[in-house]
N, CA, C and O atoms as a CHARMM CRD file, in Angstrom:
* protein
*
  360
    1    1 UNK  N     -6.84100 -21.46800  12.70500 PROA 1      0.00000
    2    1 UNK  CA    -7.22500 -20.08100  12.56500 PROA 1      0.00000
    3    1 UNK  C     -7.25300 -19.43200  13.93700 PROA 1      0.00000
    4    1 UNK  O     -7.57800 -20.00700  14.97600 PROA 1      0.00000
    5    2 UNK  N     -6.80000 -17.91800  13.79300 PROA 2      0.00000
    6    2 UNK  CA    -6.83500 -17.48400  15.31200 PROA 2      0.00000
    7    2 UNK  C     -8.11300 -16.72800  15.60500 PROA 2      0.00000
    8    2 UNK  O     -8.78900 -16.34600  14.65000 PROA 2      0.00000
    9    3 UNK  N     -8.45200 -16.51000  16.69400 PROA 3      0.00000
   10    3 UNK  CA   -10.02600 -15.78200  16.90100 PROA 3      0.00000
   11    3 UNK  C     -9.57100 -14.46300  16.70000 PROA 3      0.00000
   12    3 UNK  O     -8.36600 -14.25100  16.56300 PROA 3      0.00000
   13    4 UNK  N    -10.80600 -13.11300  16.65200 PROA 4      0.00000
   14    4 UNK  CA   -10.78400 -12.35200  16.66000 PROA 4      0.00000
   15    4 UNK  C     -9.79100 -11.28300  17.50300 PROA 4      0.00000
   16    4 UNK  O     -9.15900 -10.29000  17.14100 PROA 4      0.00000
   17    5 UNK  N     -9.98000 -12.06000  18.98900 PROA 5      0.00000
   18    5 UNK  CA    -9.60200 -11.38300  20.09600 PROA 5      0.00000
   19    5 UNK  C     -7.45300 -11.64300  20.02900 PROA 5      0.00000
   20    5 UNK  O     -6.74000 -10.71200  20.40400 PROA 5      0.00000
   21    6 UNK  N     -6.90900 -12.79700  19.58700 PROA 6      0.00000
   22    6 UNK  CA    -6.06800 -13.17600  19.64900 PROA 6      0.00000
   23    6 UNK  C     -5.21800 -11.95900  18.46900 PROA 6      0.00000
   24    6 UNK  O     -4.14300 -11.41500  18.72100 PROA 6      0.00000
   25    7 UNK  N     -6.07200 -11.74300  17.13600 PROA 7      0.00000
   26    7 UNK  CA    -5.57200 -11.15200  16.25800 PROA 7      0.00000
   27    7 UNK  C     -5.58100  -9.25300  16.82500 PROA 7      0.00000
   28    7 UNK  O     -5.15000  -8.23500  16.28300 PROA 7      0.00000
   29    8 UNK  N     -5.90100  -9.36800  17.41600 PROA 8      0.00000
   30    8 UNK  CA    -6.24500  -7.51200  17.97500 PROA 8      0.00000
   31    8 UNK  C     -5.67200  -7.84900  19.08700 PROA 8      0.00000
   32    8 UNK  O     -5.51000  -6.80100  19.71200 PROA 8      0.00000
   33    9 UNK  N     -5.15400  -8.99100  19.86300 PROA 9      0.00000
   34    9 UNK  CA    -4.09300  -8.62400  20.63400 PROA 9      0.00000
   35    9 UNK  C     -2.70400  -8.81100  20.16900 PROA 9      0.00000
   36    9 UNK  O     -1.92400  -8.01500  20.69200 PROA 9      0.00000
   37   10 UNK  N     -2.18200  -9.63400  19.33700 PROA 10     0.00000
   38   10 UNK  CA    -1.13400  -9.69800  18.55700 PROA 10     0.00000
   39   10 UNK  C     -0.64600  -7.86400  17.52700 PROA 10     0.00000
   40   10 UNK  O      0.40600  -7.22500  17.48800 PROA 10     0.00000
   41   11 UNK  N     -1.87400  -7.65500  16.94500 PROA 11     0.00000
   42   11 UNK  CA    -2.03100  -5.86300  16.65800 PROA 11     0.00000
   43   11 UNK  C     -1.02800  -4.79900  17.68300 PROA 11     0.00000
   44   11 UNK  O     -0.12900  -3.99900  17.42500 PROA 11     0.00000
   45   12 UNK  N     -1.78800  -5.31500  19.13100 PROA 12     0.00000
   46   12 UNK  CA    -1.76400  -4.07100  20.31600 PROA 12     0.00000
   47   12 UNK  C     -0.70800  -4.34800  19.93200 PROA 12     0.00000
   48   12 UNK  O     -0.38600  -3.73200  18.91600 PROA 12     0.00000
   49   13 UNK  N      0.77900  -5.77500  20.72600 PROA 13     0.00000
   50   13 UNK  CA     1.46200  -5.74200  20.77200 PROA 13     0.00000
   51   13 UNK  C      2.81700  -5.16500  20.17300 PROA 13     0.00000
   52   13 UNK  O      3.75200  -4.68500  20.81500 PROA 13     0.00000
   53   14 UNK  N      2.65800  -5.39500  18.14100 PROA 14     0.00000
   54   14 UNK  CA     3.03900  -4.47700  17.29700 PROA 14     0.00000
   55   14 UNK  C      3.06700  -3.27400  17.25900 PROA 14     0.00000
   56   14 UNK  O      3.96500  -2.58500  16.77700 PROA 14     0.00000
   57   15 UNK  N      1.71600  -2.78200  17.95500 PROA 15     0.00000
   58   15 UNK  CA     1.55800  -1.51200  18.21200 PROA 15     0.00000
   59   15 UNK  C      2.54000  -1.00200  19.07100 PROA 15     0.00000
   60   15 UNK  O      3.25700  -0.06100  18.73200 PROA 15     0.00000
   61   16 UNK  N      2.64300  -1.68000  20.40600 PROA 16     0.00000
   62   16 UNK  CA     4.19900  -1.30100  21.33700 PROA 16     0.00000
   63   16 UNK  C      5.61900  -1.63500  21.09100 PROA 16     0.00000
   64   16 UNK  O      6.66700  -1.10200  21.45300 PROA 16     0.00000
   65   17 UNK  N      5.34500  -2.67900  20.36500 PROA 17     0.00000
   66   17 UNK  CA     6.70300  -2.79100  19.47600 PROA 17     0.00000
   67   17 UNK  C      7.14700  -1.45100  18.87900 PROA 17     0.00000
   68   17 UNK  O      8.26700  -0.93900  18.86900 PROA 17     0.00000
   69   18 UNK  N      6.08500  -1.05300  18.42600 PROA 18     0.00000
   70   18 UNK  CA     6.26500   0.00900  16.60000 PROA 18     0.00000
   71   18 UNK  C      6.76000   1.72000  18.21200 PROA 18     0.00000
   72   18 UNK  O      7.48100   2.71500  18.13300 PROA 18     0.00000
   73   19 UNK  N      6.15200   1.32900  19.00400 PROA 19     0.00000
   74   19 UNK  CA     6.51900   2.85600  19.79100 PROA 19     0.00000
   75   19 UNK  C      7.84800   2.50200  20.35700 PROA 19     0.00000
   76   19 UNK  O      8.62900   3.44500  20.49000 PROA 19     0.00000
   77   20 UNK  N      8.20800   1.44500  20.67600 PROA 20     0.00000
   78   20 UNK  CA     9.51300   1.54700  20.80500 PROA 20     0.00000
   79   20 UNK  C     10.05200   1.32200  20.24300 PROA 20     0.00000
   80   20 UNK  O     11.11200   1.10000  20.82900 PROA 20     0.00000
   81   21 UNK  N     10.22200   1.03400  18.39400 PROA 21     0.00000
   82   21 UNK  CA    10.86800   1.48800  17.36300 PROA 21     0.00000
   83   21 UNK  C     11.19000   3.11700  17.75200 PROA 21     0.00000
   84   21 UNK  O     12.17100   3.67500  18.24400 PROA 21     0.00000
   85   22 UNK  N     10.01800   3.53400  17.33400 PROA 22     0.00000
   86   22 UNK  CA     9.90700   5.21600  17.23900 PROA 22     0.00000
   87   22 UNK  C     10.85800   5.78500  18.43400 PROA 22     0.00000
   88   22 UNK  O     11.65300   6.66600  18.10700 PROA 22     0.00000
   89   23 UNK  N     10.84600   5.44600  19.50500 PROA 23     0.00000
   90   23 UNK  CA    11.56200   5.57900  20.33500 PROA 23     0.00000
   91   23 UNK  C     12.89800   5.69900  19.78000 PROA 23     0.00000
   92   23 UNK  O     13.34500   6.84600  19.80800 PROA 23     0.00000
   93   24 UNK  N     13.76000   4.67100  19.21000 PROA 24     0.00000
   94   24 UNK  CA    15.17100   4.49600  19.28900 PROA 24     0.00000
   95   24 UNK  C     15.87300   4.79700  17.77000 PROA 24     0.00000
   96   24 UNK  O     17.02800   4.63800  17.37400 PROA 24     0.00000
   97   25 UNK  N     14.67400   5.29400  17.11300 PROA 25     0.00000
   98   25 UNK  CA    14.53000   6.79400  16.07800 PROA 25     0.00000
   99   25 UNK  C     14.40000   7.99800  16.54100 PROA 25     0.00000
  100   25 UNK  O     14.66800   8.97900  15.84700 PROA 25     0.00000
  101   26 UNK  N     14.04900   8.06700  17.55300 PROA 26     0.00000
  102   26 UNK  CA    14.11800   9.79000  17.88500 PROA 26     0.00000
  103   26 UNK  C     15.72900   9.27900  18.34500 PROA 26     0.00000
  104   26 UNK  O     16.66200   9.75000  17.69400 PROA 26     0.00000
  105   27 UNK  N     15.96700   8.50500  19.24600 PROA 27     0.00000
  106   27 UNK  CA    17.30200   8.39500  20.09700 PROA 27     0.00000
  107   27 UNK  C     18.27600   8.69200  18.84500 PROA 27     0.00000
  108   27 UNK  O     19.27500   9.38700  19.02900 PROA 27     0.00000
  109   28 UNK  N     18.03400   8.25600  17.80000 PROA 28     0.00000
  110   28 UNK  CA    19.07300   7.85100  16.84200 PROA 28     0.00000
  111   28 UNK  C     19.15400   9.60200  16.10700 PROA 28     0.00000
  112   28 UNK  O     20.19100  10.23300  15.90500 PROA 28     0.00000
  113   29 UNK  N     18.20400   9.91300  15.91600 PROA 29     0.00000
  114   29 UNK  CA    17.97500  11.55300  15.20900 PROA 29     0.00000
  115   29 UNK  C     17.93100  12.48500  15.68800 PROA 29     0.00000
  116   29 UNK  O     17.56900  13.53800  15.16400 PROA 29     0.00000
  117   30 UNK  N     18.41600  12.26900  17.19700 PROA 30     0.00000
  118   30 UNK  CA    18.34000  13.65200  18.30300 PROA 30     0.00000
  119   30 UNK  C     19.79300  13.25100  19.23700 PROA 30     0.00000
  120   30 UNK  O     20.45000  14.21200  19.63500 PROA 30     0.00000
  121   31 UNK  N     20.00300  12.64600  19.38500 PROA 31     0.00000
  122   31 UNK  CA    21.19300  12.01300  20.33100 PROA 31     0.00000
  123   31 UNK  C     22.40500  11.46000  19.13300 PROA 31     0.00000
  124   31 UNK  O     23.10000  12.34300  18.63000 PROA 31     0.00000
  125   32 UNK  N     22.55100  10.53600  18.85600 PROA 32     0.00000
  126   32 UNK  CA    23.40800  10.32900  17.81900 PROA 32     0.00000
  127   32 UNK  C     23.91100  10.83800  16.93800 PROA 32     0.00000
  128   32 UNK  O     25.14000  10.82600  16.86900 PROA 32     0.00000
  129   33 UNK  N     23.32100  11.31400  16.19200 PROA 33     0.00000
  130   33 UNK  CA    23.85800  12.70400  14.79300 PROA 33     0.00000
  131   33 UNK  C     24.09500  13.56800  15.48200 PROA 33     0.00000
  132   33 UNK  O     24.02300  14.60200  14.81700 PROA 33     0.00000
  133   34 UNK  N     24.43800  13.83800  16.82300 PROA 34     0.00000
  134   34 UNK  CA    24.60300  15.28300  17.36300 PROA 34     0.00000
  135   34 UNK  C     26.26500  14.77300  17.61300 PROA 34     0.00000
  136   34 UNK  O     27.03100  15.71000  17.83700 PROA 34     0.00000
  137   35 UNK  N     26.83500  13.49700  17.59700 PROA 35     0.00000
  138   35 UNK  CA    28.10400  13.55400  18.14500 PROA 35     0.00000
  139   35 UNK  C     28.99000  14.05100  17.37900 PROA 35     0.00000
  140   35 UNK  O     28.86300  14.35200  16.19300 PROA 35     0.00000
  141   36 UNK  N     29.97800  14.15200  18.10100 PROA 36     0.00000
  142   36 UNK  CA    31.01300  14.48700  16.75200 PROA 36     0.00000
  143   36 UNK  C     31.70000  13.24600  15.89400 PROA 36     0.00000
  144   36 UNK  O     31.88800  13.41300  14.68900 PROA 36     0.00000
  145   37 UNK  N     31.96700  12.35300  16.34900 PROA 37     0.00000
  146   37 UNK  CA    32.75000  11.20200  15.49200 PROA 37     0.00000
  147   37 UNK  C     31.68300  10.05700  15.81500 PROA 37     0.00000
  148   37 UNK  O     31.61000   9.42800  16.87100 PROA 37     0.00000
  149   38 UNK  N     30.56600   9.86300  14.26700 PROA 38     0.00000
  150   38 UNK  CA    30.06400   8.53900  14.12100 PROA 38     0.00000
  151   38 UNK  C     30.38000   7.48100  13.44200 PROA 38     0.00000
  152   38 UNK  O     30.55400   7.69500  12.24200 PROA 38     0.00000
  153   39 UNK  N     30.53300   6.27400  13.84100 PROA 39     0.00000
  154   39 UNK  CA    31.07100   5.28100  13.10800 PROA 39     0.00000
  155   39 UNK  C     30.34300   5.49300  11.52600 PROA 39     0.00000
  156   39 UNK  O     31.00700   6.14200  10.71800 PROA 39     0.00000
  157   40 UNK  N     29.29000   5.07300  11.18300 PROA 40     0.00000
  158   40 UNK  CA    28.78900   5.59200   9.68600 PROA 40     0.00000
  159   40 UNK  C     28.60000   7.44200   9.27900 PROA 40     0.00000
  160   40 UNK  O     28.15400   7.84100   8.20300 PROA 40     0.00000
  161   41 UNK  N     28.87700   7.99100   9.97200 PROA 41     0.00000
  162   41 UNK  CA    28.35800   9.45000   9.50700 PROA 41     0.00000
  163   41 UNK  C     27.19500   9.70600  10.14200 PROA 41     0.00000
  164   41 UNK  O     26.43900   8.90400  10.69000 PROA 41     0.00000
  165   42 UNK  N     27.10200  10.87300  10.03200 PROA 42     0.00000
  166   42 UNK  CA    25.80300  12.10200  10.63400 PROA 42     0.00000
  167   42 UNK  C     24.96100  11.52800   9.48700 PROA 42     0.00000
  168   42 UNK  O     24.30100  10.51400   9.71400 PROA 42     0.00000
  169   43 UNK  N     24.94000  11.94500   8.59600 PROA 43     0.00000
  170   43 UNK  CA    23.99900  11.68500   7.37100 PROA 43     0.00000
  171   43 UNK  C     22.94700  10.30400   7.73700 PROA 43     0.00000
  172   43 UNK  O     21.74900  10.32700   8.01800 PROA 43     0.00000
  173   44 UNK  N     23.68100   9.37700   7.64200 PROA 44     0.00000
  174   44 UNK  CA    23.15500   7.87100   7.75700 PROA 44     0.00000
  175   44 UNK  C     22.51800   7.79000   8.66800 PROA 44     0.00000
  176   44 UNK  O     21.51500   7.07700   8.65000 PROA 44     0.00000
  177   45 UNK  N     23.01100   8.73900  10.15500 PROA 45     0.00000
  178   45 UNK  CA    22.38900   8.37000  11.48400 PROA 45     0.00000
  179   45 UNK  C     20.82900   9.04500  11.34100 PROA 45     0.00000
  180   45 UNK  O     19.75000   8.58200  11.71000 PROA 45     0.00000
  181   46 UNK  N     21.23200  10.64500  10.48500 PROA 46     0.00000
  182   46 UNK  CA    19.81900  10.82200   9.99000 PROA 46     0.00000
  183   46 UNK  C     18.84800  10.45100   9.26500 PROA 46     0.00000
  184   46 UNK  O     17.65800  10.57400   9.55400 PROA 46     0.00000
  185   47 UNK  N     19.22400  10.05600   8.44900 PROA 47     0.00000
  186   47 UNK  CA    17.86600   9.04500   8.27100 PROA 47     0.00000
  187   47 UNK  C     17.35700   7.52500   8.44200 PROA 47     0.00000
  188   47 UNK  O     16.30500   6.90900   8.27500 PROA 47     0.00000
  189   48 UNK  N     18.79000   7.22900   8.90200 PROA 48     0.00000
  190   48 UNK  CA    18.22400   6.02200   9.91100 PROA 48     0.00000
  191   48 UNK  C     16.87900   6.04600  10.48400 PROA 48     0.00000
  192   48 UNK  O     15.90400   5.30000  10.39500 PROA 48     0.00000
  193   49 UNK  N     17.17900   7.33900  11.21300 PROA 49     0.00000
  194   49 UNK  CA    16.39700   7.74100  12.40500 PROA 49     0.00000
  195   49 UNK  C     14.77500   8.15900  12.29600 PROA 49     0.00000
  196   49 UNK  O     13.75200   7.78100  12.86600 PROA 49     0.00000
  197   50 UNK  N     15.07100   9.07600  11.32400 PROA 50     0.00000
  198   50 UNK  CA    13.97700   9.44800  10.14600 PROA 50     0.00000
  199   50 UNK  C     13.17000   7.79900   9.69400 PROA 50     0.00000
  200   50 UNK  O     12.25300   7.31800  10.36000 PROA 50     0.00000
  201   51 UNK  N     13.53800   7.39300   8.91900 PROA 51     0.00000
  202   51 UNK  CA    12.88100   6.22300   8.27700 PROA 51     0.00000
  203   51 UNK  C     12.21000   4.98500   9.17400 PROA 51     0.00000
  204   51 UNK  O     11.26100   4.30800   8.77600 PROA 51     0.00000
  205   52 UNK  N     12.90500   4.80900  10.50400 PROA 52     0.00000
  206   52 UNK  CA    12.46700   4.17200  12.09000 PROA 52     0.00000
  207   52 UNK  C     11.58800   5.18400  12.19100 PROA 52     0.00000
  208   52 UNK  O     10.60400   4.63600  11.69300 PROA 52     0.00000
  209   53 UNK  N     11.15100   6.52800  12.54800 PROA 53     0.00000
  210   53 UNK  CA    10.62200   6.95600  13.13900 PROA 53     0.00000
  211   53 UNK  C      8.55300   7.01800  12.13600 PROA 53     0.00000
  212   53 UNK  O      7.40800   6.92800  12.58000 PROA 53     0.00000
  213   54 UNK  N      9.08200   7.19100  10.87200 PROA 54     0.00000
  214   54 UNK  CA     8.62000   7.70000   9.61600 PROA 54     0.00000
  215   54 UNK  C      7.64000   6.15800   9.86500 PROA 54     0.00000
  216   54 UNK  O      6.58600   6.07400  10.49500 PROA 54     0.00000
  217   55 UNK  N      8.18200   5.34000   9.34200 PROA 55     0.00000
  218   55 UNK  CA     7.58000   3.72800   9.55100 PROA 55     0.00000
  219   55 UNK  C      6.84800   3.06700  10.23900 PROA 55     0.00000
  220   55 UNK  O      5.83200   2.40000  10.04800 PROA 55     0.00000
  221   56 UNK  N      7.70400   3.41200  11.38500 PROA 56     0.00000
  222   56 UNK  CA     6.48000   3.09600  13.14500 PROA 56     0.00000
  223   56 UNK  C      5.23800   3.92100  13.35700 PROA 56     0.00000
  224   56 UNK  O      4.19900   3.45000  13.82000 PROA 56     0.00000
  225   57 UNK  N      5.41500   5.30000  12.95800 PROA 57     0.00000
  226   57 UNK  CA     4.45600   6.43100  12.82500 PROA 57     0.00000
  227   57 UNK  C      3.16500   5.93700  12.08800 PROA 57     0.00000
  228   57 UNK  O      2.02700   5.87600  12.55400 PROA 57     0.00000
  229   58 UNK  N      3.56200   5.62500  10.92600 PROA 58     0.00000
  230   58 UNK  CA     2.58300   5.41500  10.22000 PROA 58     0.00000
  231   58 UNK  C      1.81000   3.99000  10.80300 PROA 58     0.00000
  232   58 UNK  O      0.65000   3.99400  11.21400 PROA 58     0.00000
  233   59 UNK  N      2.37000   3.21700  10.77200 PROA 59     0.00000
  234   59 UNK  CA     2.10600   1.66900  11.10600 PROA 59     0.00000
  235   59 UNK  C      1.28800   1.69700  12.51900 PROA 59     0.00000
  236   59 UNK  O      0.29400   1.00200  12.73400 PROA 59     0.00000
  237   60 UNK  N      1.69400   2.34000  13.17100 PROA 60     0.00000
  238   60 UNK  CA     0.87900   3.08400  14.49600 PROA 60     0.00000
  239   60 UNK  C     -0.22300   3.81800  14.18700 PROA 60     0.00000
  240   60 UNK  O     -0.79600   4.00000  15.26100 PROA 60     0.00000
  241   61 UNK  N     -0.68700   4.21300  13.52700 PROA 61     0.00000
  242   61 UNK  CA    -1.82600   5.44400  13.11700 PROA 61     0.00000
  243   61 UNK  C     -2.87900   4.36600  12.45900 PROA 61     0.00000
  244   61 UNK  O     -4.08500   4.25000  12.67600 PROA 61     0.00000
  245   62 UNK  N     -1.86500   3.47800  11.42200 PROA 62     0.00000
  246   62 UNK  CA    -3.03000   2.96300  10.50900 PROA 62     0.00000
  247   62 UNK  C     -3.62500   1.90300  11.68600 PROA 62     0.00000
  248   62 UNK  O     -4.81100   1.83200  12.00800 PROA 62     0.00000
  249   63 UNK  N     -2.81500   1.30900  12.10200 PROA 63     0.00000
  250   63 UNK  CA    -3.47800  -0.06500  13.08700 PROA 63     0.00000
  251   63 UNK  C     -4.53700   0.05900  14.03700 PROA 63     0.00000
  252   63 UNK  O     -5.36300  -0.75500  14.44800 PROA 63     0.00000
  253   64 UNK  N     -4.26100   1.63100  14.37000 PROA 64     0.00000
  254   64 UNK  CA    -4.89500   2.28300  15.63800 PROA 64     0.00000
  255   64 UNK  C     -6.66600   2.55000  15.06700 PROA 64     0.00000
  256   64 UNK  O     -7.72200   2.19700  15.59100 PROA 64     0.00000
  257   65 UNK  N     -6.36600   3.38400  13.67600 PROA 65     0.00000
  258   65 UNK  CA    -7.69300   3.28300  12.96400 PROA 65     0.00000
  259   65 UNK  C     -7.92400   2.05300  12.65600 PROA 65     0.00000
  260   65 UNK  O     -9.03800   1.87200  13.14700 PROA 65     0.00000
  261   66 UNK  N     -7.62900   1.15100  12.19900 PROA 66     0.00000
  262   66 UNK  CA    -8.48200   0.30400  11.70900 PROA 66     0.00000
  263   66 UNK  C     -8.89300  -0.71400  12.86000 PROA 66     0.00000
  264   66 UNK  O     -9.80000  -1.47600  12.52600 PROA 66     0.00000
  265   67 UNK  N     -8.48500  -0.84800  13.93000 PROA 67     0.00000
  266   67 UNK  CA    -9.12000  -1.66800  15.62400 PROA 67     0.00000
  267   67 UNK  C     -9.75600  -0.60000  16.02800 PROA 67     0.00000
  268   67 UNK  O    -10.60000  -1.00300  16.82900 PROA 67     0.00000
  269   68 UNK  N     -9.82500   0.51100  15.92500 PROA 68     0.00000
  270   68 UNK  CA   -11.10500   1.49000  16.73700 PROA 68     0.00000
  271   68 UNK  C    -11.64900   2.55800  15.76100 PROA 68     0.00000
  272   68 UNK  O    -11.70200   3.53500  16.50800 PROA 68     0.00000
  273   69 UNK  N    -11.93900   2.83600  14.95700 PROA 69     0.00000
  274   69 UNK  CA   -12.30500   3.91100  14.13500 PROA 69     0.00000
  275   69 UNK  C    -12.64300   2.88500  12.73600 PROA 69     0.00000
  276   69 UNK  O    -12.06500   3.26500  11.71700 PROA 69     0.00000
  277   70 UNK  N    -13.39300   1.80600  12.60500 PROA 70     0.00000
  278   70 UNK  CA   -13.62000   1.28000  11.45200 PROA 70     0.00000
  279   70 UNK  C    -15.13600   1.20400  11.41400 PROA 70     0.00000
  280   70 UNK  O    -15.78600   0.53900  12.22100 PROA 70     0.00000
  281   71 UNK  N    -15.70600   1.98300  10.34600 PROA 71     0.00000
  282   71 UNK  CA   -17.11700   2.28000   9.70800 PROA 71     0.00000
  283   71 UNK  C    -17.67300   1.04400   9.60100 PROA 71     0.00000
  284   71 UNK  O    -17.02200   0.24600   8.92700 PROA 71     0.00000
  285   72 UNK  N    -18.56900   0.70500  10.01800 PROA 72     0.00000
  286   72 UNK  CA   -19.40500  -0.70900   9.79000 PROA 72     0.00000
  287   72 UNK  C    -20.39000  -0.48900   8.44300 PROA 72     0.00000
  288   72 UNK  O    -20.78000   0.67700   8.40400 PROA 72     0.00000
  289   73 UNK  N    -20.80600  -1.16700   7.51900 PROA 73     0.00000
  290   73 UNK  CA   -21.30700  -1.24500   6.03800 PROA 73     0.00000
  291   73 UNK  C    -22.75400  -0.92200   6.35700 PROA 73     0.00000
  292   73 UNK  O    -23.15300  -1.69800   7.22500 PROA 73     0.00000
  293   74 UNK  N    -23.44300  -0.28600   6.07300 PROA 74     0.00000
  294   74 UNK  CA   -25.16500  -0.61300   6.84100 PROA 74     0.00000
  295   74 UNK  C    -25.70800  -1.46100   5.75800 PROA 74     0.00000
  296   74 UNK  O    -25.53300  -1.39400   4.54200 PROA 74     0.00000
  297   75 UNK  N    -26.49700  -2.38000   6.57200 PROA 75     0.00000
  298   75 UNK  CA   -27.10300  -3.64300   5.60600 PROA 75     0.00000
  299   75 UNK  C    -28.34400  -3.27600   4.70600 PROA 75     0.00000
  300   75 UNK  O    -29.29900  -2.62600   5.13300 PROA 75     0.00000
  301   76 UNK  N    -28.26200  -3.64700   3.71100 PROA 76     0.00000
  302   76 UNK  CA   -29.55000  -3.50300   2.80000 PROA 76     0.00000
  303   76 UNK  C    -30.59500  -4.16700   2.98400 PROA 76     0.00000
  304   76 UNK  O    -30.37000  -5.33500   3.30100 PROA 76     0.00000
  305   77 UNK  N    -31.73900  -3.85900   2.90300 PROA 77     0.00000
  306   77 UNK  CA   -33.11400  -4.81900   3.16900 PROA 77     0.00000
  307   77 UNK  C    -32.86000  -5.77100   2.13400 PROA 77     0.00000
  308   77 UNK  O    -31.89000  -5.22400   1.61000 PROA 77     0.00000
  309   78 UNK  N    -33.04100  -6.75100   1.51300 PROA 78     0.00000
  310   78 UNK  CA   -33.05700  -7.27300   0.50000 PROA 78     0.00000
  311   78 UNK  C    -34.59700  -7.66600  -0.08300 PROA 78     0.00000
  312   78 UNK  O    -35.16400  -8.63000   0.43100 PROA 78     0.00000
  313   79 UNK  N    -35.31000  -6.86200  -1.23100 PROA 79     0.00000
  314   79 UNK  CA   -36.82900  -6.94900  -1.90300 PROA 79     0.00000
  315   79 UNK  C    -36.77800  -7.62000  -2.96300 PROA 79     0.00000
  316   79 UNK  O    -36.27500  -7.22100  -4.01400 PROA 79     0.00000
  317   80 UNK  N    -37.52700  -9.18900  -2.69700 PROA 80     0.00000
  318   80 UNK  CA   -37.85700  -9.81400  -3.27700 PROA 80     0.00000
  319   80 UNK  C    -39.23300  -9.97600  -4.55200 PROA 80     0.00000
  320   80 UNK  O    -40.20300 -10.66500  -4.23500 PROA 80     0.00000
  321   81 UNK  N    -39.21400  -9.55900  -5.41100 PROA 81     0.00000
  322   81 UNK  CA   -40.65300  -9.81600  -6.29400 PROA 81     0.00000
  323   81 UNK  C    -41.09100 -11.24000  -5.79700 PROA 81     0.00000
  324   81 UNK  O    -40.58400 -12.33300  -5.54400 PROA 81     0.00000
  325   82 UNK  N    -42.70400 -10.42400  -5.79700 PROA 82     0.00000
  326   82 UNK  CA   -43.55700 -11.97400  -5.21500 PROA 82     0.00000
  327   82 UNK  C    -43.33800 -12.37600  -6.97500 PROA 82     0.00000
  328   82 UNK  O    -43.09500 -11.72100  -7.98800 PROA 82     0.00000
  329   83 UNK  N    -43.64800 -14.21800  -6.56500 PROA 83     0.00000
  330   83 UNK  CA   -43.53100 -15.02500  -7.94600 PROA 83     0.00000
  331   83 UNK  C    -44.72200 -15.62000  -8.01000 PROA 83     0.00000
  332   83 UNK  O    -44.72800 -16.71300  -7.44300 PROA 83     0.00000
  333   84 UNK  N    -45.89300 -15.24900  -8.56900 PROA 84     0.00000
  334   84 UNK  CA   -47.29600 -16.23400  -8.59200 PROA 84     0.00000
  335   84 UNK  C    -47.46600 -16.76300  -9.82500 PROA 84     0.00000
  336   84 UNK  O    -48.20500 -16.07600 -10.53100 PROA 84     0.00000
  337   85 UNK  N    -46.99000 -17.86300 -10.39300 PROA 85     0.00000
  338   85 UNK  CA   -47.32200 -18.60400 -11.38300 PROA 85     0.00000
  339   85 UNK  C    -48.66200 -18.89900 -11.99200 PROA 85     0.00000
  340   85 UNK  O    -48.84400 -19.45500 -13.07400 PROA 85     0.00000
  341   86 UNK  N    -49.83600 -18.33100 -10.92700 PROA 86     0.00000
  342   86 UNK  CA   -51.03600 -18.45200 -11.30700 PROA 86     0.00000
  343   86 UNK  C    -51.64000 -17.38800 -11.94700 PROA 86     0.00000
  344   86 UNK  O    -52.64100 -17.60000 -12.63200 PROA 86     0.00000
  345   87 UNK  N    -51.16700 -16.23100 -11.82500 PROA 87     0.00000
  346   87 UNK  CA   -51.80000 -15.12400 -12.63400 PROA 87     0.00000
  347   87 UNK  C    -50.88800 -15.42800 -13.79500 PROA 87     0.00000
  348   87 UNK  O    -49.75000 -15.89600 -13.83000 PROA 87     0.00000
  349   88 UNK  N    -52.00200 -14.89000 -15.05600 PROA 88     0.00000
  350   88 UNK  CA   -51.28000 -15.00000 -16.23300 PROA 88     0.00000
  351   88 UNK  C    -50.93300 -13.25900 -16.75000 PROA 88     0.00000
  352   88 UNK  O    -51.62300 -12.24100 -16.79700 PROA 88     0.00000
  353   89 UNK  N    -50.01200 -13.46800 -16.96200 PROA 89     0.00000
  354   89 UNK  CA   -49.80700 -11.82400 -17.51800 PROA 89     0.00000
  355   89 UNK  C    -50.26200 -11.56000 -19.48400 PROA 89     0.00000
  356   89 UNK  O    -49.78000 -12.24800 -20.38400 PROA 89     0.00000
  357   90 UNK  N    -51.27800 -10.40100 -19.68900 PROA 90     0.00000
  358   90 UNK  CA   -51.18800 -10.20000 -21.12100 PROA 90     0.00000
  359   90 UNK  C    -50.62100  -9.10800 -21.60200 PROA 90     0.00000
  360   90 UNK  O    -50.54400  -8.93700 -22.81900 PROA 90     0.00000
């Protein structure tokens, strides 16, 4: 099993992975579809680019909330009834 610290650094890393996804989705949806002759088409390059960019975005946002912006549960007292076997109830 990995510790805490190992799993939130494996996170960050994804996290810079996922921006330089996003990165080479903008490259692909701002630079590429602008040429004139693409090996697959303008179309494809757009949403290539789109769907890299769309993906990392999100995957970046959620990871980011849930390692720094996660609500902690507040604990309940837990109330026990006393149990006295010696009083008799009528």
């Amino acid at each position: 099993m990995s510790s805490r610290k190992q799993r939130k650094r494996r996170k960050l890393i994804l996290v810079v992975v996922s921006c330089f996804l996003f990165g080479i989705g903008y490259y692909f949806l701002n630079e590429v579809s602008t040429w004139f002759e693409v090996p697959l088409g303008v179309t494809f390059h757009v949403i290539f680019g789109c769907t890299l960019m769309a993906s990392s975005g999100i995957y970046i946002v959620y990871t980011i909330k849930r390692l720094y912006f996660t609500k902690r549960a507040k604990r309940t007292k837990h109330i026990y009834l006393e149990n006295n076997p010696d009083e008799k109830t009528k």
